[in-house]
GULUMNU-103125 format. One record per residue (C-alpha): residue in three letters; x, y, z. Coordinates in steps of 0.5 Angstrom, whole numbers, plus 500, padded with zeros to 3 digits. Example, Ala and Ser with C-alpha at 12.3 -4.5 7.8 and 13.67 -1.06 7.14 Angstrom:
2
+--------+-----+-----+-----+
| residu |   u |   v |   w |
+--------+-----+-----+-----+
|    ala | 525 | 491 | 516 |
|    ser | 527 | 498 | 514 |
+--------+-----+-----+-----+
END
This chain:
432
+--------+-----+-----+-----+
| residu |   u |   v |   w |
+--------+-----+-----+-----+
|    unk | 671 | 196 | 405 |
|    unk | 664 | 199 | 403 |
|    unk | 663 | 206 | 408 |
|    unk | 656 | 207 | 411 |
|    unk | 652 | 211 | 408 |
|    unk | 648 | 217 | 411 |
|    unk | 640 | 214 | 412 |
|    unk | 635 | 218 | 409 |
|    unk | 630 | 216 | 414 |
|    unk | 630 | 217 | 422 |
|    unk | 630 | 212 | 428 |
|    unk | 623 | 211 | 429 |
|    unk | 619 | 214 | 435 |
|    unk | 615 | 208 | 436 |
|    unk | 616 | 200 | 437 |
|    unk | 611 | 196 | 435 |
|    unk | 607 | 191 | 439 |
|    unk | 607 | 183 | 437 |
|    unk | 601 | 181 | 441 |
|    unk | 597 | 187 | 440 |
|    unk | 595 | 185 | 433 |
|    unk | 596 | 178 | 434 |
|    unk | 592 | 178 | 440 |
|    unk | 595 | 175 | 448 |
|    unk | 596 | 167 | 447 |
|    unk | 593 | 163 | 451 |
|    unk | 597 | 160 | 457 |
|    unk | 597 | 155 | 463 |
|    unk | 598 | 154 | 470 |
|    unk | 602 | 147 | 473 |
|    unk | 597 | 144 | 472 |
|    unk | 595 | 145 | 465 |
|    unk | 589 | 150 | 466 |
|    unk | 587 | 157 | 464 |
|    unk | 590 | 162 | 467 |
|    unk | 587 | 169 | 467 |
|    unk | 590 | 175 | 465 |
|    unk | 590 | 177 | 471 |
|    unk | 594 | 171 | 474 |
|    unk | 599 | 171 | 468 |
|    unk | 601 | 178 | 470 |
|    unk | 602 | 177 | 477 |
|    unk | 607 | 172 | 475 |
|    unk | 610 | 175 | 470 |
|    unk | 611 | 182 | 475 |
|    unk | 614 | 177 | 480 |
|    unk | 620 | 176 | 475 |
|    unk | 621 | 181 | 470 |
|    unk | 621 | 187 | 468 |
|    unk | 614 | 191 | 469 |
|    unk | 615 | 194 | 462 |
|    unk | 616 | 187 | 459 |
|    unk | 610 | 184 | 463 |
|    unk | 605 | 190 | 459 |
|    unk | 609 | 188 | 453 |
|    unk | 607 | 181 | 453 |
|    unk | 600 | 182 | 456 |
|    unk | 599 | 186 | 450 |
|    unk | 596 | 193 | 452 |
|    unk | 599 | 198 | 447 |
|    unk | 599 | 197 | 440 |
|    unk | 604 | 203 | 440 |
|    unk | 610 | 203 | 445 |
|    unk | 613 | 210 | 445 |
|    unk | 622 | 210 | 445 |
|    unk | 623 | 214 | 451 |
|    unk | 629 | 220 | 449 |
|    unk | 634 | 216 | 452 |
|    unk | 633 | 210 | 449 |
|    unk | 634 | 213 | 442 |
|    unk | 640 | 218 | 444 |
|    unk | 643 | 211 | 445 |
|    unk | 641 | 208 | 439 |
|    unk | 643 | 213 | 434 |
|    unk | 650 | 211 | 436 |
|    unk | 649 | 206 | 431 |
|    unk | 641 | 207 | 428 |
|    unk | 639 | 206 | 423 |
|    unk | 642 | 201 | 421 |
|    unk | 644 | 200 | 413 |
|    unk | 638 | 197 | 408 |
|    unk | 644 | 195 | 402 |
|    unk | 642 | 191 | 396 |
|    unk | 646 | 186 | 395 |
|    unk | 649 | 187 | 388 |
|    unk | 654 | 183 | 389 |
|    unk | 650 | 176 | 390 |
|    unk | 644 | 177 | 386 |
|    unk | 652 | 178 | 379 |
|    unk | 654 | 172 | 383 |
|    unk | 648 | 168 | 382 |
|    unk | 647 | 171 | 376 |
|    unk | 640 | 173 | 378 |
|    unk | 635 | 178 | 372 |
|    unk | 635 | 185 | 374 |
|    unk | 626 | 184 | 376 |
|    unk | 629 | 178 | 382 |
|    unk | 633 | 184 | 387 |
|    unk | 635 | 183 | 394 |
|    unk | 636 | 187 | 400 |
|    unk | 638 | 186 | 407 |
|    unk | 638 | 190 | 414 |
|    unk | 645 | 191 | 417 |
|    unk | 645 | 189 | 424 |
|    unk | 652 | 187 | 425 |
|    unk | 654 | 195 | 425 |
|    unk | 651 | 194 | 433 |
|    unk | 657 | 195 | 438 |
|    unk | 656 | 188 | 439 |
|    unk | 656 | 187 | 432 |
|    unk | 649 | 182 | 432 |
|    unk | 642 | 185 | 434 |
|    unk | 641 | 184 | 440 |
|    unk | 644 | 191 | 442 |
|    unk | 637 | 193 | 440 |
|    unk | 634 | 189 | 446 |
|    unk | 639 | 190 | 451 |
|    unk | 639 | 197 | 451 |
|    unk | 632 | 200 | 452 |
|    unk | 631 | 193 | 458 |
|    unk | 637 | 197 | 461 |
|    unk | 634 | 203 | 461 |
|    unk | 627 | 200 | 464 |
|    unk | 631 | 196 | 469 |
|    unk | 634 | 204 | 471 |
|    unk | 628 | 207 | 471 |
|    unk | 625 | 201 | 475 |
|    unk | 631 | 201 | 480 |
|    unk | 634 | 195 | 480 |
|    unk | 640 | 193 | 484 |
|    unk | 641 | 186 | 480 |
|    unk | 640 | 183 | 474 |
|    unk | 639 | 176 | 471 |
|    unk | 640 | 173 | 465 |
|    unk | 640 | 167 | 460 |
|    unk | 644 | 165 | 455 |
|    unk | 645 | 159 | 450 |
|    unk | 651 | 156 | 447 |
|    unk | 653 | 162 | 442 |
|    unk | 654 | 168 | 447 |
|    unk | 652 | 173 | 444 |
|    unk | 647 | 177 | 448 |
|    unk | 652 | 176 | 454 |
|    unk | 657 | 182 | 449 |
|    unk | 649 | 186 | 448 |
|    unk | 648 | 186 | 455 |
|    unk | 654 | 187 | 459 |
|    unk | 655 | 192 | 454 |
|    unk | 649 | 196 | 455 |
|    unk | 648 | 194 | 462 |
|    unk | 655 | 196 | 465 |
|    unk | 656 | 202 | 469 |
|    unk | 647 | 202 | 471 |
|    unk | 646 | 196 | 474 |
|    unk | 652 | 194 | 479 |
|    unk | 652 | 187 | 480 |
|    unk | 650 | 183 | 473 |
|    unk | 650 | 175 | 473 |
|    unk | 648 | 171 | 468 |
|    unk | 646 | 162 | 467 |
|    unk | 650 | 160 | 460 |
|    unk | 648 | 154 | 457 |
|    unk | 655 | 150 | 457 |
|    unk | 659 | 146 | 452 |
|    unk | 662 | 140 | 451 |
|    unk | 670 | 140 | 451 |
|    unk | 673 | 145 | 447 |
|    unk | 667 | 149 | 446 |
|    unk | 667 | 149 | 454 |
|    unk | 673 | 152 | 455 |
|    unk | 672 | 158 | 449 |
|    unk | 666 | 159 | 454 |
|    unk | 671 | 160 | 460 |
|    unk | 676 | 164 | 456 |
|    unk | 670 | 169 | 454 |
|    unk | 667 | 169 | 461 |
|    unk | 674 | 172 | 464 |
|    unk | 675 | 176 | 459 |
|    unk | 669 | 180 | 460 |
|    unk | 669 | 180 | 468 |
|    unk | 676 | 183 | 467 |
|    unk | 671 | 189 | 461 |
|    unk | 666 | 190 | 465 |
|    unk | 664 | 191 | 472 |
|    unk | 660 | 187 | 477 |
|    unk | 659 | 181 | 472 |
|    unk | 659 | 174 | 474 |
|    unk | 656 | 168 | 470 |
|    unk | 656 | 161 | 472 |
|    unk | 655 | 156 | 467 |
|    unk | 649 | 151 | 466 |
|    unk | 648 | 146 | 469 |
|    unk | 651 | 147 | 476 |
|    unk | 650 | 144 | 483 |
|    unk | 649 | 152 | 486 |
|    unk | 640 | 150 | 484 |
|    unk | 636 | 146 | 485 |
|    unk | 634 | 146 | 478 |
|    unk | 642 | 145 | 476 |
|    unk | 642 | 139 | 481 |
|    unk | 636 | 136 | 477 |
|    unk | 639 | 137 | 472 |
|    unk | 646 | 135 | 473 |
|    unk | 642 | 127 | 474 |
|    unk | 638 | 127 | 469 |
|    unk | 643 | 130 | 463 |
|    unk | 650 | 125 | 466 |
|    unk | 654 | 130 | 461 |
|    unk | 650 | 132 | 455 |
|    unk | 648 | 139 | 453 |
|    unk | 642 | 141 | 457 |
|    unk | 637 | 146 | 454 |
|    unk | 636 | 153 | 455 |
|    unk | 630 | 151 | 461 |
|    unk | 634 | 149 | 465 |
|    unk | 639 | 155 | 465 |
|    unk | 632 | 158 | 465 |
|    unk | 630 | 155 | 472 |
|    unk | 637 | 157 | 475 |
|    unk | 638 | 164 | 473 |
|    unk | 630 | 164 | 476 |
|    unk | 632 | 161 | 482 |
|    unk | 638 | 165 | 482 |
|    unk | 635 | 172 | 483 |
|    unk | 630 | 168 | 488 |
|    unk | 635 | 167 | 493 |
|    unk | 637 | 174 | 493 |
|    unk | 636 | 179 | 498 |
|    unk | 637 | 184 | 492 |
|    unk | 632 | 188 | 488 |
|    unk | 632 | 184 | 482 |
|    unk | 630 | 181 | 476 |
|    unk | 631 | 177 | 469 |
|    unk | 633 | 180 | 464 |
|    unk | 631 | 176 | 457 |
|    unk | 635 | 176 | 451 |
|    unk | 629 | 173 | 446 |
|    unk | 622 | 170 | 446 |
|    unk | 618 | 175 | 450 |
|    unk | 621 | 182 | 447 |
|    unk | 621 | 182 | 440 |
|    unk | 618 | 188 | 441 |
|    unk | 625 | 192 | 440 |
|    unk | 626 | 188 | 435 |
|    unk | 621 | 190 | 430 |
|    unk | 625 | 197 | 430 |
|    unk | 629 | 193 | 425 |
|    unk | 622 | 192 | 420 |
|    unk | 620 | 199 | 421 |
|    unk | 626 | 202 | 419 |
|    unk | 626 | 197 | 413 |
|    unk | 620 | 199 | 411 |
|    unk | 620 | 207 | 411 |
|    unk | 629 | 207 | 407 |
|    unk | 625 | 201 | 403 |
|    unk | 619 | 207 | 402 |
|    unk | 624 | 213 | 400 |
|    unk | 626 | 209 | 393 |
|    unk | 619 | 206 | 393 |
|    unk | 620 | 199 | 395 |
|    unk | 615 | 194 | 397 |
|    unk | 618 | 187 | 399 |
|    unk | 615 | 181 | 397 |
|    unk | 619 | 176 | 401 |
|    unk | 622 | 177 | 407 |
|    unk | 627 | 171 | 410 |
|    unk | 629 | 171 | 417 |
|    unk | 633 | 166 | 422 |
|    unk | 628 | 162 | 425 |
|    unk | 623 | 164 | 428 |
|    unk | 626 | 168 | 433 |
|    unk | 626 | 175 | 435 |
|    unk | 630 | 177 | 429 |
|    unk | 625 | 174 | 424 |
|    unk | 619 | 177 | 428 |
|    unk | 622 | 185 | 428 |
|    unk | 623 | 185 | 420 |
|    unk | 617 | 182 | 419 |
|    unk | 612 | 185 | 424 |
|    unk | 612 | 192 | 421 |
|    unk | 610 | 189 | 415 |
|    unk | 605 | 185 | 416 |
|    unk | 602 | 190 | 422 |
|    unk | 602 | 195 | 416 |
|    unk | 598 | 191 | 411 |
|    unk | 594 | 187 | 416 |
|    unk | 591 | 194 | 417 |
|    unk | 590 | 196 | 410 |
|    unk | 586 | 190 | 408 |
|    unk | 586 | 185 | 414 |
|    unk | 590 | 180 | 410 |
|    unk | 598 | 179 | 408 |
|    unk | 596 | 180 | 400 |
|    unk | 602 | 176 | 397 |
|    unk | 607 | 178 | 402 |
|    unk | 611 | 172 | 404 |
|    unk | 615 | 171 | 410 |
|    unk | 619 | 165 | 411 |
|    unk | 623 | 162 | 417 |
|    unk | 629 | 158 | 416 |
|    unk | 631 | 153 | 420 |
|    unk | 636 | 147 | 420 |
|    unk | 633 | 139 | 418 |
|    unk | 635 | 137 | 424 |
|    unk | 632 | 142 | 427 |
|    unk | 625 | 145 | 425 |
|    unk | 620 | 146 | 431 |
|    unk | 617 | 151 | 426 |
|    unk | 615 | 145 | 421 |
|    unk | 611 | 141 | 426 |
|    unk | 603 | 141 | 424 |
|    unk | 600 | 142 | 430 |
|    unk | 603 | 146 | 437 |
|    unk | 604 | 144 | 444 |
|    unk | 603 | 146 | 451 |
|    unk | 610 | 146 | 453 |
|    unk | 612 | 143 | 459 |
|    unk | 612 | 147 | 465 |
|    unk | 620 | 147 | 466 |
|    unk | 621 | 150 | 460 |
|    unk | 619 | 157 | 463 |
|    unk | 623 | 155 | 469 |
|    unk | 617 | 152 | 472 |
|    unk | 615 | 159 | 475 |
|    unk | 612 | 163 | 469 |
|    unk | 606 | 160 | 466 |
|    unk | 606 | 155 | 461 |
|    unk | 604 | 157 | 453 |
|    unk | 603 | 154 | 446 |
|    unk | 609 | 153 | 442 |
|    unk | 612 | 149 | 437 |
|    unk | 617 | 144 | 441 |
|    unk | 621 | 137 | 438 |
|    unk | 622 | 131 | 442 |
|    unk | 628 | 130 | 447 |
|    unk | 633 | 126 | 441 |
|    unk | 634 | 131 | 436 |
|    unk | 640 | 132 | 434 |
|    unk | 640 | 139 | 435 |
|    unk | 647 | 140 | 439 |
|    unk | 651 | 138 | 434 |
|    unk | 649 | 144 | 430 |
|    unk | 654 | 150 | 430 |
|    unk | 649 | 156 | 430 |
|    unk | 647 | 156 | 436 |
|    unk | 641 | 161 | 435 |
|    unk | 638 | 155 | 431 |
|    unk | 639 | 149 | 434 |
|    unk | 633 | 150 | 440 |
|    unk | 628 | 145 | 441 |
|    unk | 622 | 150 | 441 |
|    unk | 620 | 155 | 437 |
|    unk | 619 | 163 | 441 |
|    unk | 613 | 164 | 443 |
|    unk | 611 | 170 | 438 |
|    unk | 615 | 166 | 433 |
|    unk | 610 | 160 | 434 |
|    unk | 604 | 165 | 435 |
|    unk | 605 | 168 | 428 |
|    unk | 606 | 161 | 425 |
|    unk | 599 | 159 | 428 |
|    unk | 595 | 165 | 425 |
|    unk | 599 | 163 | 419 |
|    unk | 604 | 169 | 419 |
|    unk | 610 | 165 | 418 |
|    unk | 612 | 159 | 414 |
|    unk | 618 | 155 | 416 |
|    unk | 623 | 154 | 411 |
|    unk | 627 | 148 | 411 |
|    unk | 636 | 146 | 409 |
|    unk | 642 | 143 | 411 |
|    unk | 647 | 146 | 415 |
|    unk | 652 | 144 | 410 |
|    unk | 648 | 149 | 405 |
|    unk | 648 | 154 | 410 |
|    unk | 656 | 155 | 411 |
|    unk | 656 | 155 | 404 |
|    unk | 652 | 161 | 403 |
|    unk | 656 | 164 | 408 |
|    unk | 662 | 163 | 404 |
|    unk | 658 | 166 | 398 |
|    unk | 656 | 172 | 402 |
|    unk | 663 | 173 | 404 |
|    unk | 667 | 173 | 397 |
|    unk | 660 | 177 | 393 |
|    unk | 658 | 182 | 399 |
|    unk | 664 | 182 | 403 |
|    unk | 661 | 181 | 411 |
|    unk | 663 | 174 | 414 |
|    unk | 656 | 173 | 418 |
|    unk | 655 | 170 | 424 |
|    unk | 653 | 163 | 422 |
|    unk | 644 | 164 | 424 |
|    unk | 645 | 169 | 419 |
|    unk | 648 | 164 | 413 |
|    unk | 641 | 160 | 415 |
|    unk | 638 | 166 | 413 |
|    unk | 643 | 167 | 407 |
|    unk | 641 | 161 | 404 |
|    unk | 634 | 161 | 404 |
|    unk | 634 | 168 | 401 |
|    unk | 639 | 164 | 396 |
|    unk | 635 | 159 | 395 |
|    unk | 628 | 163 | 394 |
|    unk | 632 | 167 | 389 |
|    unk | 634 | 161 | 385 |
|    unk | 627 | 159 | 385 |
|    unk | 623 | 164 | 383 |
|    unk | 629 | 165 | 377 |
|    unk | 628 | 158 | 375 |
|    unk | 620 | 160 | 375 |
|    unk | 621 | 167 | 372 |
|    unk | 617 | 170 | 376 |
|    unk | 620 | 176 | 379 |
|    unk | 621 | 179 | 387 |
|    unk | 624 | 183 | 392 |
|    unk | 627 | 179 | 398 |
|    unk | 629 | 183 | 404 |
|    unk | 633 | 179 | 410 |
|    unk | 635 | 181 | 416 |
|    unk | 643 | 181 | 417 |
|    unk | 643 | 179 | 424 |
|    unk | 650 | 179 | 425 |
|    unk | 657 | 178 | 423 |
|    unk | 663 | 182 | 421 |
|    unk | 666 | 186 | 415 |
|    unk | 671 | 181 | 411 |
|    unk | 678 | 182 | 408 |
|    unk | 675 | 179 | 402 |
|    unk | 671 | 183 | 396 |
|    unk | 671 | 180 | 390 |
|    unk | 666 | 185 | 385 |
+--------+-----+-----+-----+
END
């Protein structure tokens, strides 16, 4: 098994702020008009955390880590930058094609959630909240960052997750008693249920299929609503992409110390991973000259599932944001995909982040389409060549960076591919 090295560079001071560069997207009331800036604040304020809604306002370039943020995530920080030599032998790839990846699986929930879960907690405390609410789809991760990080600062922790079908439901039961019995204070229900207006809605219209992650939205919202506590919800994605770009930054300045510019960056989607390694980069080279001067970044996503391919954005249905937080511009596929029959949860939602959809717009990200069948695959290959069985998000950024490479081999063109290894676990397998 490989032993971390010592970093050469420190945890950065600052996050970096999406919407201050890219400026604040434009979003809408109920009934699809306008809302000031003034208005979106308001509503914001009414659900989440003060810090989140001055985040997505847009009204700091430079976020500063507060000193007990960073003490907590220097337990785990920074993240080792590794080349994959293994994989680029495996692949037989000329030494001018290299690959690099971040490694967030060494979090303490093993994925890079714990970079949003522990600075929100640190605002909730700071904010003096009696309870908190939060969301969750099908795979569960950010449910281990949050009551990880959570626990023991906020005494009652309640959560909405977006329920499977049959065996993958009693998995869902399974981890659910598992964690009410490590952490104090948790109960999560799963969704959709009878205890919401929006669960009873939603109960009729789905008869038993998957719902998606609006309706555990609205409950959760709902929820904390009907509570006489002092309360919030606490997001997992979307809106805070900000703590995320911790991963880019510190990329960049290990990436720096040996004099390395990627020219490829490759992330799971559009989501919160791929904007925090890319962010930074493109923040530093927009600044620079006003353009991305070659830089390519690229989001994979399922065939069956690629909100990010389509041409043009939409106003997004105002249940989505559970009818109680203003509508926004987002990439969003029609009702019948197929997307849940795939078996990475964190790539198979039918609308595409709001930041993630707001870079596409301004031309920052470009999708990247394969199969799942491609993606286990290159999990495979990552497993016996670099020793790490990552989580199955992470094969899709495995597999583009595979097929990037192998393409631009064949076109004997030379670069350096940087993705984000958002999580996983190290294997018994290593094979080099």
């Amino acid at each position: 098994m490989k032993m971390r090295k010592p970093s050469k560079t420190e945890i950065p001071n600052y996050w970096l702020n999406p919407f201050s560069l890219l400026g604040v997207p434009p979003r809408f009331d109920k009934d699809g008009k306008y809302l000031a800036i003034e208005n979106q604040e308001e509503m914001f304020r009414a659900i989440l955390l003060e810090k989140i809604s001055d985040i997505i306002m847009g009204k700091e370039r430079k976020i500063e880590i507060p000193e007990g943020v960073r003490k907590e995530l220097a337990k785990w920080r920074p993240t080792p930058l590794e080349r994959a030599r293994g994989l680029e032998k495996r692949l037989n790839l000329p030494e001018n094609i290299r690959i690099y990846y971040k490694d967030e699986s060494v979090s303490p929930s093993s994925t890079h959630k714990s970079n949003a879960a522990v600075p929100q907690a640190y605002y909730a405390v700071e904010e003096g909240l009696d309870a908190v609410y939060t969301i969750g789809q099908r795979g569960g991760n950010w449910f281990e960052a949050f009551f990880r990080a959570f626990s023991g600062k906020i005494s009652s922790l309640r959560a909405y997750w977006v329920a499977g079908i049959g065996e993958e439901r009693e998995r869902q039961m399974h981890r659910i008693g598992e964690w009410q019995k490590k952490y104090a204070g948790v109960e999560v229900r799963l969704c959709p249920d009878e205890m919401t207006r929006a669960g009873i809605k939603a109960l009729s219209e789905y008869q038993g299929k998957i719902v998606g992650k609006n309706v555990a939205t609205a409950q959760a919202i709902e929820w904390m609503l009907d509570s006489s506590e002092k309360a919030k919800v606490i997001q997992g994605c979307s809106t805070i992409e900000l703590f995320q770009t911790i991963i880019g930054e510190e990329a960049s300045n290990q990436l720096a110390v040996e004099g390395i510019k990627p020219d490829i960056i490759v992330g799971c989607g559009g989501g919160s991973s791929t904007v925090g390694m890319a962010y930074p980069f493109i923040y530093d080279k927009w600044n620079s000259g006003g353009e991305l001067n070659g830089l390519r970044v690229i989001a994979v996503e399922d065939e069956r599932c690629s909100p990010l391919s389509l041409l043009f954005p939409q106003n997004v249905p105002f249940e989505y944001t559970g009818n109680y937080l203003p509508q926004m511009l987002a990439y969003l596929l029609p009702e019948h995909n197929l997307s849940t029959k795939i078996r990475a949860s964190g790539v198979s939602g039918r609308l595409s982040h709001e930041v993630g959809s707001w870079m596409r717009m301004r031309g920052f990200i470009e999708p990247y389409v394969i199969s799942e069948e491609t993606a286990l695959n290159a999990q495979l290959i990552f497993q016996e060549s670099e020793g790490i069985t990552v989580y199955p998000e992470t094969a899709y950024a495995v597999a583009g960076t595979i097929d990037l490479a192998q393409k631009y081999q064949r076109d004997k063109i030379p670069a350096t591919i940087l993705f984000c290894l958002t999580g996983g676990k190290k294997s018994n397998l290593f094979n080099w």
